[in-house]
C-alpha atoms as one frame of an Amber mdcrd trajectory, in Angstrom:
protein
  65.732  79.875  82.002  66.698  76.230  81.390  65.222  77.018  77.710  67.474
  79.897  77.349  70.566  78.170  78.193  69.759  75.257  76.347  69.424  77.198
  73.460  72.607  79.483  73.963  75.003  76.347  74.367  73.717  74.540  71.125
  73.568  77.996  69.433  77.528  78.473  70.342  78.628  74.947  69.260  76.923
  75.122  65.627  78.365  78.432  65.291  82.305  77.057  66.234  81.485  73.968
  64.064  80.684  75.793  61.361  83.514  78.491  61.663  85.341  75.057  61.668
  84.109  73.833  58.613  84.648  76.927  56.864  88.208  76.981  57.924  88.746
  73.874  56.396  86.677  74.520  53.408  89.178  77.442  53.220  92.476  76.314
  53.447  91.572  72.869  51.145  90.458  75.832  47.991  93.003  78.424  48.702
  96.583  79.193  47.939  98.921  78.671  51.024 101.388  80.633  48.830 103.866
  77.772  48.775 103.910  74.898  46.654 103.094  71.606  48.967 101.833  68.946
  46.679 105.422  68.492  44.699 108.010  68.460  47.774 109.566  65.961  50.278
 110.726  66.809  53.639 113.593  65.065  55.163 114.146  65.490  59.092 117.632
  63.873  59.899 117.613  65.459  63.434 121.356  65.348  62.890 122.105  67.779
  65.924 120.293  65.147  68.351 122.966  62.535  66.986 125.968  64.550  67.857
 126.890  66.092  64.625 129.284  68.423  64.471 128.757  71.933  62.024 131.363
  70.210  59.558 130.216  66.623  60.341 126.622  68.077  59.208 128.023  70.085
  56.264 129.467  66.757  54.607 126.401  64.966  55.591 123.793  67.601  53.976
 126.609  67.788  50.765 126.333  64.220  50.306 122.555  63.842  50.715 122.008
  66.945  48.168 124.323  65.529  45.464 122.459  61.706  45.639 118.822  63.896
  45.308 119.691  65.551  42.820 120.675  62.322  40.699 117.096  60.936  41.207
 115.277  61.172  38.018 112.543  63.787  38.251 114.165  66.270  41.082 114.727
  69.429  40.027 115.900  71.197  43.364 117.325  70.691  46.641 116.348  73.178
  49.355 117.439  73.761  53.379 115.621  75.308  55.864 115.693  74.822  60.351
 111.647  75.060  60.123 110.324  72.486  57.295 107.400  73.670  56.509 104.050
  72.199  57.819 106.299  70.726  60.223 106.335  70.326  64.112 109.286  73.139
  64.366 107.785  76.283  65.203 110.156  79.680  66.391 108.765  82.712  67.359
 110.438  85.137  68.074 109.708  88.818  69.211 111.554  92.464  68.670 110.723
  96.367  68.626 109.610  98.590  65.383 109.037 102.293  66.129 107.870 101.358
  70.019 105.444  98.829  68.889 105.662  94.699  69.205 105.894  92.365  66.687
 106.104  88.411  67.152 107.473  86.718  63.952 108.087  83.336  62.725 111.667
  82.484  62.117 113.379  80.617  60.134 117.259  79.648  59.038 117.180  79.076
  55.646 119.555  78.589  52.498 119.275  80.777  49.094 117.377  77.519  47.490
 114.664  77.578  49.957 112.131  79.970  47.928 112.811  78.356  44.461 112.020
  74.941  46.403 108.932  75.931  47.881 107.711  78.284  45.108 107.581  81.340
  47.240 108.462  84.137  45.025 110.856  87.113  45.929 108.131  89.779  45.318
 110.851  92.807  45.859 114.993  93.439  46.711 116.948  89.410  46.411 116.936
  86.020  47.483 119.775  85.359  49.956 123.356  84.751  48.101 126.818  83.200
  49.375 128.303  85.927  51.778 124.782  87.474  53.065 125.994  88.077  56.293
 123.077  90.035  58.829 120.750  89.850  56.108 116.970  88.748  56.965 114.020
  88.438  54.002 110.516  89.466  55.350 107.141  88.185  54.095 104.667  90.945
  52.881 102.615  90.836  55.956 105.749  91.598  58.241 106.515  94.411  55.887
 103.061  95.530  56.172 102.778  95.085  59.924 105.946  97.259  60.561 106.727
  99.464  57.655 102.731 100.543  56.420 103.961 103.466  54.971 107.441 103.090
  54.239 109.750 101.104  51.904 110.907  97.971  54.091 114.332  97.559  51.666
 117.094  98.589  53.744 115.560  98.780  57.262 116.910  96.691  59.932 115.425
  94.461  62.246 116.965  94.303  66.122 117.270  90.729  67.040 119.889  88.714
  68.687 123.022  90.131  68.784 122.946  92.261  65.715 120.775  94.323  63.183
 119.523  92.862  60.533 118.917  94.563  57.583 116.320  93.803  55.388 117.070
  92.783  51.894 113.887  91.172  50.277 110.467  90.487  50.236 109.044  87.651
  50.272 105.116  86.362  49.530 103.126  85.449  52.426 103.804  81.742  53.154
 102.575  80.536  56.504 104.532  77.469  56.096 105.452  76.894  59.523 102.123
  78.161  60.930  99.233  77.199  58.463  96.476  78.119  60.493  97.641  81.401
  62.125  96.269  84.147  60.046  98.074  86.619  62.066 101.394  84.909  61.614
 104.685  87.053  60.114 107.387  85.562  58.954 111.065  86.517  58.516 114.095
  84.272  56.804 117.487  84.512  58.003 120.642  83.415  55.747 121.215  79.653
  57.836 124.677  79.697  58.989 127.533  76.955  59.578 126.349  76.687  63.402
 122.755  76.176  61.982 123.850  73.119  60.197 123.113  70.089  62.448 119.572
  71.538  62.786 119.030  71.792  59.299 116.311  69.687  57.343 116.152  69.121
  53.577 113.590  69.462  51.275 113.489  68.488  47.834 111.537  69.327  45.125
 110.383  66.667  42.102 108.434  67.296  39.112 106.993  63.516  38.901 104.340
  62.017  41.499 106.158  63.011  45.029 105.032  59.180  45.898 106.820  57.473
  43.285 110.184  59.408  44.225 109.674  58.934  47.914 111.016  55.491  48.497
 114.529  56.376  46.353 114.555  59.628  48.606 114.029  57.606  51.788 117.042
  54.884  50.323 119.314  58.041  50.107 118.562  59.414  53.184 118.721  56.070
  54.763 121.846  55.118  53.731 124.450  57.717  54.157 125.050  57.135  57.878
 123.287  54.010  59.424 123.339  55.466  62.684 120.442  57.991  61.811 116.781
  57.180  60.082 115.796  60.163  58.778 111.908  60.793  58.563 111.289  61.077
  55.211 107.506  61.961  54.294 105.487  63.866  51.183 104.583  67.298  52.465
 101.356  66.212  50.710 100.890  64.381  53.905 102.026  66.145  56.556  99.045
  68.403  55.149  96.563  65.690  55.489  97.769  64.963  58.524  97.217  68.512
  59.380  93.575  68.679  58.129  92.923  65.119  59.744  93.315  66.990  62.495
  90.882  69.772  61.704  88.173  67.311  60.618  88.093  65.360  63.906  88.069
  69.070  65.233  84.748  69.691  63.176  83.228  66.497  63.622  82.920  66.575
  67.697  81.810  70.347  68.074  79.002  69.518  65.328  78.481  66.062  67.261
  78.199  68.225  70.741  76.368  71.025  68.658  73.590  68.230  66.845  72.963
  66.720  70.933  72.472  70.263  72.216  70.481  71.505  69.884  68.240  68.043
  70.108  68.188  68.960  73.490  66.606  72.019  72.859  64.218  70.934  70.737
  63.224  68.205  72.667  62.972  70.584  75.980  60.805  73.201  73.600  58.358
  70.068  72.536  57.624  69.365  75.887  57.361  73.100  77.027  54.721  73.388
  74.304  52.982  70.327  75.001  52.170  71.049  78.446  51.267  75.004  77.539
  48.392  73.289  75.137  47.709  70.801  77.900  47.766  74.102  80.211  45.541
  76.215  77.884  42.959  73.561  76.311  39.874  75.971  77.646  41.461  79.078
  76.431  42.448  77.836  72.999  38.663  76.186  72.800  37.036  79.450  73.511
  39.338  81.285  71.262  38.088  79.156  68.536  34.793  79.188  69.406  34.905
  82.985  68.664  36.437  82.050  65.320  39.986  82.782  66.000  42.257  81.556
  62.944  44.600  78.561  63.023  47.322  81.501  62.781  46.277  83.441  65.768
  46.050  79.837  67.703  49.486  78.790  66.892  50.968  82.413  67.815  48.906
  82.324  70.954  50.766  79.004  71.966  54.363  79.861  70.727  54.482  83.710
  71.486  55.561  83.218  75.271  58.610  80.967  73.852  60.140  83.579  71.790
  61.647  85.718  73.891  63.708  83.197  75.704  64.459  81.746  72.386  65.401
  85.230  71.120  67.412  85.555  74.427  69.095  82.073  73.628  70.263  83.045
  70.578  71.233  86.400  71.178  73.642  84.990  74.534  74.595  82.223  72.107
  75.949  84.461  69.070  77.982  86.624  71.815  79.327  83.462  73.702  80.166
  81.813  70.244  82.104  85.492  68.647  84.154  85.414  72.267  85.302  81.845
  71.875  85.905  81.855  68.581  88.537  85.406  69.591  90.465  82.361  71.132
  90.056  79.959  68.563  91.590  82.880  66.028  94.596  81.194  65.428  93.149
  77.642  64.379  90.440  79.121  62.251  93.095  78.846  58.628  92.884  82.078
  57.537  88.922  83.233  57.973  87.839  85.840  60.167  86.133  84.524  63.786
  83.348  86.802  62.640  82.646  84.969  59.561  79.227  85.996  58.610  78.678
  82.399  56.385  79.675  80.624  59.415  77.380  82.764  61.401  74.226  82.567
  59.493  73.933  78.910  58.277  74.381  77.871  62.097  71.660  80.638  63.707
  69.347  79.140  59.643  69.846  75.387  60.890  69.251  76.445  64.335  66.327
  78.030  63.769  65.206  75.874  61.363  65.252  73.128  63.657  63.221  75.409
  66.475  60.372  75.894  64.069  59.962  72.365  63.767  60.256  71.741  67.209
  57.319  73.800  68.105  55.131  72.964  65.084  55.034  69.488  65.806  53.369
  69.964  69.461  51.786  73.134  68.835  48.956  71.796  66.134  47.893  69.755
  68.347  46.117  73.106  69.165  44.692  73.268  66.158  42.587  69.789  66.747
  41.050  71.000  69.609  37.287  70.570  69.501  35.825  73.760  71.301  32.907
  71.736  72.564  35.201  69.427  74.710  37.373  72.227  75.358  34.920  74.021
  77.096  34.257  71.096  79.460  37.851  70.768  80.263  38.644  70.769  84.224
């Protein structure tokens, strides 16, 4: 029994290490479906310093015009949630009596040239859109499967909004959600003080950061802006995710030397136990193979058991781990097998080792054996 469990725990942290690794394997080769690597993100917080919708609208003027003067910018972009940010709405409404929990965000008609998130069908947002919402491709696919989602209108707040666009799937504001849907509303005058700014350079986003930060700086000395590469709020993100991997496959590499150290000494005393047996088995010209199964068969089933309790435990925790896995399924059969191969890998040579020790039995001595 104490086999079994030993074997089931170490079994379910290789397997969550390794869905962990492949995560971040993932989301490091694939395309997040906006472009991260050639924007900054300035957070002025200017709502927690009292600003006023018009006091913000000169401020965000002002700051777009001095960008935009920086050699190598190209665009200036707004948006409530920056993305890969600590901002996070969700918000929930109705579609032909089903639920639907999307990720909002207020943004301006710059926002998708910005972040390179294309306008796959209908219009980007234009001066006047009044009620208007864009929808990524997995919203439209989540509430319209069989219908065009142009011209349908989403129930939220105090109004209907009715879709106008369609936008490529961007998790921006929720990069390791693979269930997340997002929709963009038209940012208003009232969303103004909550407004960030993002900016977009064609150079090295490190050697335009510190005239960025200057300008952001230095329009109103009563707020310091946080001014970053969203280069590095990504590594900050997978920093994260690393330290993640690293302690499950720390826990994982103790439990399973637990194991293997509890299976050692399991098959050391069985040999100890069986010394007359195995001598007289040899004696009768058993084969080395026969020996070893002789010694090892009784620990497979509880092994088998381990693994099997292990597998199940590790495909129910990773059902809550869903939303941190970056965009692989929690049934991930690479994840799945390399952690059961090292697993068993390490098993096998956790009973070899003790187990020919059967093999140098010398039947004549064996026989003697009290």
């Amino acid at each position: 029994a104490l086999l079994c469990a030993q074997v089931a725990a170490s079994c379910v942290l290789l397997i969550v290490a390794a869905l962990l690794a492949r995560a971040m394997n993932h989301v490091l080769s694939a395309d997040p479906g906006f472009d991260y690597k050639h924007a900054i993100t300035i957070d002025a917080s200017l709502g927690a310093h009292g600003y006023t919708p018009a006091k913000a609208a000169a401020f965000l003027d002002t700051l777009r015009a001095r960008c935009l003067g920086v050699p190598g910018v190209s665009a200036v972009g707004e948006a409530a949630g920056l993305p890969l940010g600590n901002r996070n709405v969700i918000v929930g409404f109705d579609v032909d009596s089903h639920h639907i929990d999307m990720h909002l965000n207020n943004v301006d008609p710059a926002f998708f040239g910005v972040m390179k998130i294309p306008v796959v069908r209908g219009r980007n947002f234009k001066a006047g859109d009044t009620n208007a919402v864009i929808v990524s491709q997995s919203l439209a696919a989540r509430a319209w499967p069989n219908a065009d989602p142009l011209g349908r209108e989403i129930d939220w707040g105090d109004a209907k909004h009715t879709v106008i666009g369609v936008a490529g799937n961007a998790r921006a504001t929720a990069l390791e959600d693979p269930d997340a849907v997002e929709g963009y509303f038209m940012a208003t005058a009232a969303d103004l003080p909550s407004l960030g700014v993002i900016v977009r350079s064609e150079r090295d986003p490190d050697s335009v950061l510190p005239a960025i930060a200057a300008i952001a700086r230095g329009i109103d000395p009563q707020v310091f802006p946080t001014v970053q590469t969203m280069r590095s709020s990504f590594d900050q993100r997978m920093r994260g995710v690393e330290y993640s991997v690293a302690t499950v496959a720390a826990l994982g590499s103790t439990a399973l030397l637990l194991a293997c150290l509890g299976i050692v000494g399991l098959v050391g005393f069985v040999v100890s136990q069986r010394t007359r047996e195995i001598g007289v088995r040899m004696a009768l010209g058993a084969k080395p193979a026969h020996i070893l199964g002789v010694v090892l068969r009784q620990f497979s089933r509880p092994v088998l058991l381990g693994l099997i309790a292990g597998t199940a435990g590790a495909a129910a925790l990773s059902q809550i781990l869903r939303r941190y896995l970056y965009g692989i399924s929690n049934l991930d059969p690479q994840a799945y097998i390399a952690a059961v191969a090292i697993f068993l890998s390490a098993v096998v040579a956790g009973s070899l080792l003790p187990a020919r020790k059967a093999l140098r039995i010398d039947p004549v001595r064996a026989l003697h054996h009290d």
